[in-house]
N, C-alpha and C positions, 0 to 999 in steps of 0.2 A: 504494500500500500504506500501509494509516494504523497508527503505532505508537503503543498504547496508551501508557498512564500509566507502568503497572508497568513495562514493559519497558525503557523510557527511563530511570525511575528505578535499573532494577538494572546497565542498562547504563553509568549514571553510577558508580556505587556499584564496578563495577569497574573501571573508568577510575581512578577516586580509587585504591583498593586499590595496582593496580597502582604509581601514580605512589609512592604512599606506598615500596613497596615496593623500587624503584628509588631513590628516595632512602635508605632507610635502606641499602641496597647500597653507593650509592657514600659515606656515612660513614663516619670513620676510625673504628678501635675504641674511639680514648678519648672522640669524642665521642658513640658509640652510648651507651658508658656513661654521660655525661652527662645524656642524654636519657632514658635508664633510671630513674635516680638524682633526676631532678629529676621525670617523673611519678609516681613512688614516693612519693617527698614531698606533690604536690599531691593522690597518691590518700588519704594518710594524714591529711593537713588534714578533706579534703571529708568523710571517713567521720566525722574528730573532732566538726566539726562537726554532721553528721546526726545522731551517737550522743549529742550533750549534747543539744538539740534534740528528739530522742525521749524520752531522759530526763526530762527537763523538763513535757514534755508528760504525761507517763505519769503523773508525780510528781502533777500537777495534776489529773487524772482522778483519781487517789486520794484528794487531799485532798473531789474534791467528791464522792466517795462511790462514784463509775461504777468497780466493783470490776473487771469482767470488760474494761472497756477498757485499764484500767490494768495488767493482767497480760500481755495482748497490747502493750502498752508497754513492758513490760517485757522483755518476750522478742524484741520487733524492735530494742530498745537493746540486749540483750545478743548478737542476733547481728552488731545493728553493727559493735558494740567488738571483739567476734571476727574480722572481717572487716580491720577497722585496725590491730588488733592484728599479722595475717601480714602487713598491709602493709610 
């Protein structure tokens, strides 16, 4: 019996889950929260970063004139910020 790609891959995928799952189980409460707290953090980096980055970009499609790309810059910067902001 040959097992394709996909199936191997989803069977991975919840192997992984699983295990994850099982660990966060046997963590104490205060280091769940840790762990919380500290991707909380790196989500709220990564999005600052995306969101000046976008901005920047946008900023720079406006100066050189690309009206319609710079407004779609502006409005993926601002639902960035949005997105970092509930971080």
């Amino acid at each position: 019996m040959d097992v394709d790609r996909s199936q191997r891959l989803a069977a991975m995928l919840t192997t992984l889950l699983v295990l994850a799952a099982v660990a966060w189980m046997e963590c104490p409460p205060w280091q769940r929260e840790l762990i919380k707290r500290t991707a909380r953090q790196k989500m709220y980096r990564l999005l600052h970063r995306l969101a000046r980055a976008s901005g920047r970009r946008a900023m720079g499609d406006e100066l050189a004139g690309r009206r319609s790309e710079a407004d779609a810059g502006y409005a993926f910067t601002f639902r960035l910020s949005s997105w970092r902001d509930r971080a």
